[in-house]
C-alpha positions in Angstrom: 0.0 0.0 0.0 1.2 3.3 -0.8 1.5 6.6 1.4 -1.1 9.1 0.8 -1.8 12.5 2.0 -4.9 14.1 2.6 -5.4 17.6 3.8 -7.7 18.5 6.7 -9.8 21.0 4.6 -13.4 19.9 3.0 -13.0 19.9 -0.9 -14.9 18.7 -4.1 -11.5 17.8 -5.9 -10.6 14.5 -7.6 -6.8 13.0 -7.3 -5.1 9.5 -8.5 -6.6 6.7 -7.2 -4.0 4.1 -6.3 -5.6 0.7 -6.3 -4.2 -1.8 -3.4 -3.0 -5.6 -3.3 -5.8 -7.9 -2.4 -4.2 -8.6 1.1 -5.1 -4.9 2.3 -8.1 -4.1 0.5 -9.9 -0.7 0.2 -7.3 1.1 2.3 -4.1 2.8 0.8 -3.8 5.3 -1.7 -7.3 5.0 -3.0 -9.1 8.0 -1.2 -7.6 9.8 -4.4 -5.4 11.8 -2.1 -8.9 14.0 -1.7 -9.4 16.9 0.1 -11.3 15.8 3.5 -12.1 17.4 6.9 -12.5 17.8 10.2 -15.8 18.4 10.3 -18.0 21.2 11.4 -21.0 20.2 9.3 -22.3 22.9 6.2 -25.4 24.6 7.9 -28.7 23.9 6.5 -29.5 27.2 5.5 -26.6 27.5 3.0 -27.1 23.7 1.7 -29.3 23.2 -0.8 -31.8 20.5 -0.4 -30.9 17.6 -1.9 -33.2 14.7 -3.5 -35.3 12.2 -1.3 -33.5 8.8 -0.1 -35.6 6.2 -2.2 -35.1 4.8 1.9 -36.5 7.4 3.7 -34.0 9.9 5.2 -31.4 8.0 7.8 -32.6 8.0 11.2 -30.5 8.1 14.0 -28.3 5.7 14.9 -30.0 3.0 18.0 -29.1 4.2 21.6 -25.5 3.4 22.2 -24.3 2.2 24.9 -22.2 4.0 27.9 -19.0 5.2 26.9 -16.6 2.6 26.2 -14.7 1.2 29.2 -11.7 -0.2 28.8 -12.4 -3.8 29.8 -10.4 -5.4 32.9 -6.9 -6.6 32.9 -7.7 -10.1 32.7 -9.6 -9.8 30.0 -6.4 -7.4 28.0 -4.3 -10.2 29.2 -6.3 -13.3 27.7 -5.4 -11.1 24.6 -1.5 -10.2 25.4 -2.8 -7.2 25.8 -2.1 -3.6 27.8 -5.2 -2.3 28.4 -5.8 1.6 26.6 -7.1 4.2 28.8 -11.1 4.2 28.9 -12.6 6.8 26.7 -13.8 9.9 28.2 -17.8 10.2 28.4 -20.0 11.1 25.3 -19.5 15.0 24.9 -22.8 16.4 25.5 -22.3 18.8 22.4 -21.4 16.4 19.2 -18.8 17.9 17.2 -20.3 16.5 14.1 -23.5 17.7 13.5 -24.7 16.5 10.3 -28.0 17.6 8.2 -30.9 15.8 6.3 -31.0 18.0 3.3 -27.7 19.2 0.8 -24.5 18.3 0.3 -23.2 15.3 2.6 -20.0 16.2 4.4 -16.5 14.5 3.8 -14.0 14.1 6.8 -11.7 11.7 8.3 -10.9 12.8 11.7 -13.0 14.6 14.0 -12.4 18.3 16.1 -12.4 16.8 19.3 -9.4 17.7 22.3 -10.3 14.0 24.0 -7.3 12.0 23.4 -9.4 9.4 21.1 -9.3 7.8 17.8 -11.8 5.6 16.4 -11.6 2.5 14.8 -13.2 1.3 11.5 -13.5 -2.1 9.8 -14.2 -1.8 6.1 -16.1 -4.6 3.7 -16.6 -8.0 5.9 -14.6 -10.6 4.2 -13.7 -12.5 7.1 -15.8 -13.6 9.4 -14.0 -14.7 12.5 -16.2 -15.5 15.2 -12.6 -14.9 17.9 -12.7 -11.7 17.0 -16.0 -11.2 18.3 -15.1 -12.7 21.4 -12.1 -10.7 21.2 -14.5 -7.6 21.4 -16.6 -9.2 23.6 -13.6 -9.2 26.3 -12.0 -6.2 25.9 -14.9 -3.9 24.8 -13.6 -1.7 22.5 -15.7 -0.2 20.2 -15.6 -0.3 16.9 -17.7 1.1 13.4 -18.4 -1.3 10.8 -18.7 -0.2 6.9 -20.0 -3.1 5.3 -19.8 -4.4 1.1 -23.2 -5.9 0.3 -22.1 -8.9 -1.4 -19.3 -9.7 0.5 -21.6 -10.1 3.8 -24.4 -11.5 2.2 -23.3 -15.0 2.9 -23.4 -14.5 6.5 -25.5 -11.5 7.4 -25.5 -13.0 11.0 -22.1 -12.4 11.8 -22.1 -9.0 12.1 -25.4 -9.2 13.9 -23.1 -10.7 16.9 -21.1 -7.3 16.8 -23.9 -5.0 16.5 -25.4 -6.4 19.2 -22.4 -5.5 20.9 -23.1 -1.6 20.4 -21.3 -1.5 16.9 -23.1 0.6 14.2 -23.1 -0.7 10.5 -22.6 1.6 7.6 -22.3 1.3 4.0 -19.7 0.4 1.9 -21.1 -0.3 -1.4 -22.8 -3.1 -2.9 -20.2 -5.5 -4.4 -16.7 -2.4 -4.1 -16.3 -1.1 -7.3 -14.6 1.9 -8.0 -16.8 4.8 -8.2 -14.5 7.2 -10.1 -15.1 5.1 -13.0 -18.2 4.0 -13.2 -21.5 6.2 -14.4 -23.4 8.0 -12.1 -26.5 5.8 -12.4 -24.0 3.0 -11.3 -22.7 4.8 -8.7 -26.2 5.3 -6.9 -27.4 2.3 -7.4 -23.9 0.7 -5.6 -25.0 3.4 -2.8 -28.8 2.6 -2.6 -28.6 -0.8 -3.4 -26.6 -1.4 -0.3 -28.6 0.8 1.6 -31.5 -0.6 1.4 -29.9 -4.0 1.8 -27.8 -3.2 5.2 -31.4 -1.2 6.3 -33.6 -4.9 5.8 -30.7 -6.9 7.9 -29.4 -4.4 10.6 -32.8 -2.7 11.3 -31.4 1.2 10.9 -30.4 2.8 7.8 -26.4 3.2 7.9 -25.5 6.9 8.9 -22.3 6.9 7.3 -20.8 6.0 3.5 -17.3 5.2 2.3 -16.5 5.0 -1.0 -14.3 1.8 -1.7 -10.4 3.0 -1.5 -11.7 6.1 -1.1 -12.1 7.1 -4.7 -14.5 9.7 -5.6 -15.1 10.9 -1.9 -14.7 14.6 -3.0 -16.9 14.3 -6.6 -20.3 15.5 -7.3 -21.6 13.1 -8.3 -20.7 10.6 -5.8 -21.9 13.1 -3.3 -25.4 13.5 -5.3 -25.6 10.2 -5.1 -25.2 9.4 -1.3 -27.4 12.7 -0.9 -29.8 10.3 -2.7 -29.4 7.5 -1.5 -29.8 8.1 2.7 -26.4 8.3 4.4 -25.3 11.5 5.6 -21.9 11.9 5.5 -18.3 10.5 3.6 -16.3 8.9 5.7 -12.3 8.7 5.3 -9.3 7.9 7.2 -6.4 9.6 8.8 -4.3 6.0 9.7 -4.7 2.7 8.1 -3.7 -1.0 9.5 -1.5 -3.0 7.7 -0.9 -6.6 8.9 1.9 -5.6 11.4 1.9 -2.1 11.5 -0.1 1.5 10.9 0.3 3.7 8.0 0.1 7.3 8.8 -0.7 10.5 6.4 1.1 12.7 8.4 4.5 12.7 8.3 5.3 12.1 11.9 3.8 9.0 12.2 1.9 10.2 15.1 -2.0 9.6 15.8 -4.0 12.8 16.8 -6.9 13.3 19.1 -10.2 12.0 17.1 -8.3 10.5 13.9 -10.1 8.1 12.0 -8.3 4.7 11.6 -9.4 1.9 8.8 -8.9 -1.7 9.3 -10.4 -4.2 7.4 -11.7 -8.3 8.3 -9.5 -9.8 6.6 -7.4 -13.1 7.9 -4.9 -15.5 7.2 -5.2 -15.6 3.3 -4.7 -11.9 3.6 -2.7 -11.5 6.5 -0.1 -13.6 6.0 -1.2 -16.2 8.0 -2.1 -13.6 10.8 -5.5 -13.7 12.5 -8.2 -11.3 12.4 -7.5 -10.9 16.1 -3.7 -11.1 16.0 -4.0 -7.9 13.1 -6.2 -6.4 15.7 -4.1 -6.7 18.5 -1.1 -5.1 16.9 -3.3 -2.3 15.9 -4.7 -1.8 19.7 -1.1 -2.1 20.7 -0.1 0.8 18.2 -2.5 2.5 19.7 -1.5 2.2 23.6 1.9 3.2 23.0 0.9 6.6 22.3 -1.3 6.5 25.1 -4.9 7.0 23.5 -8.4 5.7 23.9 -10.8 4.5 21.5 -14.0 6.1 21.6 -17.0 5.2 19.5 -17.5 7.5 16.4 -20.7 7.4 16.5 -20.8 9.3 19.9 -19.2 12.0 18.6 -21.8 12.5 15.7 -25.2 14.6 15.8 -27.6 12.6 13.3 -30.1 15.4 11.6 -33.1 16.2 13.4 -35.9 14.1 12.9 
């Protein structure tokens, strides 16, 4: 996987997409090297309204759970573990407020001074059922942005982690890459999914990411998610590899409310590395620079109903 940059400004503007190996999937170059933000969401009286969600607009994510502790020792050490600091308490004031109507938002890290990140999975091509023990244990939280036909096969799976407070989003229907495919196709991969995810999971997904990140800053892509129900683009600041992170910024060093991707993947992808051994590493990446993960979820406004 190639390094990419990304600045921390909102922009419609299209760069190279850089496709990955199979082993790492959607991460890597692929978010086009696209403007993206920390977000303070547009304000509904200078978006236009968009087109109604063949869905019904996204409602708000289910109740989530108290903030995310950071499990007990035992647990961190049935792992290998060192337990992460707990994550602070929900703020009160969500830092992402997003809206129902206009031109969805694009960001991968959040304005937040809690010393956080928060983890996302990306497509669901492997289906581990340690690694939802794994989360069982240690309770760390973590946002799901699921392919269509990849999960299809076992729907079920990520039942088991929703039920442990994890939200499901949308990740396509079967991760093609937008930037070259016709609009019609890209809202169809958008609402097809939607309405898929929406049938199994019980809530329309919130949140959208564009497979390797391509087309996250386009018009058209945007049009199509403003169609299609989810209200905002979601990108990454970090990505896991098998051993190791890959940073965008040149210090190598995570910042309060970045946005890390990892992916289900497992030992056909990994190397012969677990799911949970990949995750591990990524926790204990994590720990050395002494932050928490928070959920992402409680850190985002959903539109008024």
């Amino acid at each position: 996987m190639n390094r990419h940059g990304r600045s921390r400004t909102t922009a419609y503007a299209t760069g190279a997409v850089v496709l990955l190996a199979a082993a790492t999937g959607c991460a890597g170059g692929g978010d086009s090297g696209a403007a993206s933000a920390a977000l303070v969401a547009p304000s509904s009286a200078t978006a236009p309204a968009g087109a109604a969600s063949p869905q019904g607009a996204a409602s708000a994510p289910p109740s989530a759970p108290p903030a995310p502790a950071a499990g007990d020792a035992a647990a961190w050490a049935k792992w290998h573990l060192t337990p992460l600091p707990p994550a602070p308490p929900a703020p009160a004031d969500k830092p992402v407020k997003l809206q129902r109507t206009g031109p969805v938002p694009v960001f991968s890290e959040v304005r937040t001074t809690d010393k956080v990140v928060f983890l996302t999975i990306d497509d669901g091509a492997e289906k581990d059922p340690a690694f939802v023990e794994m989360l069982t244990d240690l309770k760390v939280p973590v946002s799901m942005f699921l392919t269509r036909d990849i999960v299809k096969d076992d729907y079920g799976y990520f039942k088991r982690l929703q039920a442990l407070g994890n939200h499901v989003h949308n990740h396509t229907v079967d991760h093609a890459q937008l930037s070259r495919v016709a609009p019609e196709k890209q809202k169809s991969e958008v609402c097809d999914a939607q309405a898929a995810l929406t049938q199994q999971y019980g809530t329309p997904p919130l949140l959208f990411r564009p497979p390797y990140g391509d087309g996250a800053n386009t018009p058209a892509l945007n049009s199509a998610v403003q169609q299609c129900g989810p209200k905002a683009i979601v990108l990454w600041r970090e990505s896991m590899q098998i051993h190791d992170m890959q940073y965008q910024a040149a210090d190598k060093k995570l910042r309060p409310g970045d946005i890390v991707l990892a992916h289900f993947r497992g030992p056909k992808d990994l190397k012969g590395e677990t799911m949970t051994q990949m995750f591990g590493e990524l926790l204990a990446r994590i720990q050395e620079q002494g932050f928490a993960v928070a959920r992402l979820e409680d850190y985002i406004a959903a539109p008024p109903a």
